[in-house]
C-alpha positions as CSV (number, residue, x, y, z in Angstrom):
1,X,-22.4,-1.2,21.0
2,X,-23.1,-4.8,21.8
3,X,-25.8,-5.8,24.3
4,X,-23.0,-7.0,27.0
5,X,-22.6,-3.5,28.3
6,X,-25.6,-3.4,30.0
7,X,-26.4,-6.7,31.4
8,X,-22.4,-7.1,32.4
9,X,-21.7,-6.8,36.2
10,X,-18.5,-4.9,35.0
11,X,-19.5,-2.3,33.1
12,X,-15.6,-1.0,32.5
13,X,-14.4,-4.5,30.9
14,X,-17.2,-4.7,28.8
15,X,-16.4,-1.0,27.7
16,X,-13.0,-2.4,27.6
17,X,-13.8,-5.5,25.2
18,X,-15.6,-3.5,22.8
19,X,-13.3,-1.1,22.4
20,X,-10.6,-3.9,21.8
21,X,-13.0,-5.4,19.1
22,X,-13.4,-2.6,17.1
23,X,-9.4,-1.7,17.5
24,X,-9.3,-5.6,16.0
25,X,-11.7,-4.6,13.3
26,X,-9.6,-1.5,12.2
27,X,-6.7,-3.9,12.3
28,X,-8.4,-6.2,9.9
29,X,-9.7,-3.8,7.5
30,X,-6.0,-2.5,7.7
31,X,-4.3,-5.7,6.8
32,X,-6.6,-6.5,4.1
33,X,-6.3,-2.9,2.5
34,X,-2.8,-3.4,2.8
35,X,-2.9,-7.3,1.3
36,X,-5.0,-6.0,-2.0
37,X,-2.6,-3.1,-2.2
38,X,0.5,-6.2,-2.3
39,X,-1.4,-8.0,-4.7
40,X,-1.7,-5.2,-7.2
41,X,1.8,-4.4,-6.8
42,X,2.6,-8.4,-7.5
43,X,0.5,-8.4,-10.5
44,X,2.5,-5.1,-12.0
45,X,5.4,-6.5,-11.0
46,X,4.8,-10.2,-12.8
47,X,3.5,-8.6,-16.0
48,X,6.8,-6.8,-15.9
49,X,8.6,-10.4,-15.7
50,X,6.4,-11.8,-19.0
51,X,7.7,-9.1,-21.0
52,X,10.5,-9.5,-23.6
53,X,13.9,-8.1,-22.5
54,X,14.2,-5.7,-25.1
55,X,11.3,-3.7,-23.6
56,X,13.0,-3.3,-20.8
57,X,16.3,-2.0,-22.6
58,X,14.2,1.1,-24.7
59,X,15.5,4.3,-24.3
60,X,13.7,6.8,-22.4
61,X,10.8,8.4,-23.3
62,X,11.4,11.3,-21.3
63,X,14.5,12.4,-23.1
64,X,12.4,15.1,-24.8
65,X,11.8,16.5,-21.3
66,X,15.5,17.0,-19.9
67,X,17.5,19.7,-20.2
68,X,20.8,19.6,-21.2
69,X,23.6,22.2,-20.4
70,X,25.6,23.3,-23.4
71,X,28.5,21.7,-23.3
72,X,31.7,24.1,-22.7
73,X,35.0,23.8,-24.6
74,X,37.8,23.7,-21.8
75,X,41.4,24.3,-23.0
């Protein structure tokens, strides 16, 4: 805790002030977490724009994974 707390005349608004600031810093580490996580997503996302169109048309890889009903004759 900062040295304000004891030397303030009003010990509740400096309590009150440093608990604000380190809200603030949460805040910021927040934002920024949250700013790296948008900039990875932009660089995905702009690597997906640079690649040829047909890569984007494949079929599925997963197709191996499904499963299909039979298929039922109906009359």
């Amino acid at each position: 805790m900062s040295d304000n707390y004891y030397t303030e005349p009003n010990k509740t608004a400096a309590i009150r002030s440093w608990i604000m600031w380190q809200m603030l810093r949460g805040m910021g580490w927040a934002a920024l977490f949250v700013f790296v996580i948008g900039l990875i997503y932009g660089a995905i996302w702009a690597v997906g724009q640079i690649l040829p169109e047909e890569s984007k048309q494949a079929p599925s890889p997963f197709t191996s994974l499904e499963i299909s009903s039979p298929l039922v004759a109906t009359a």
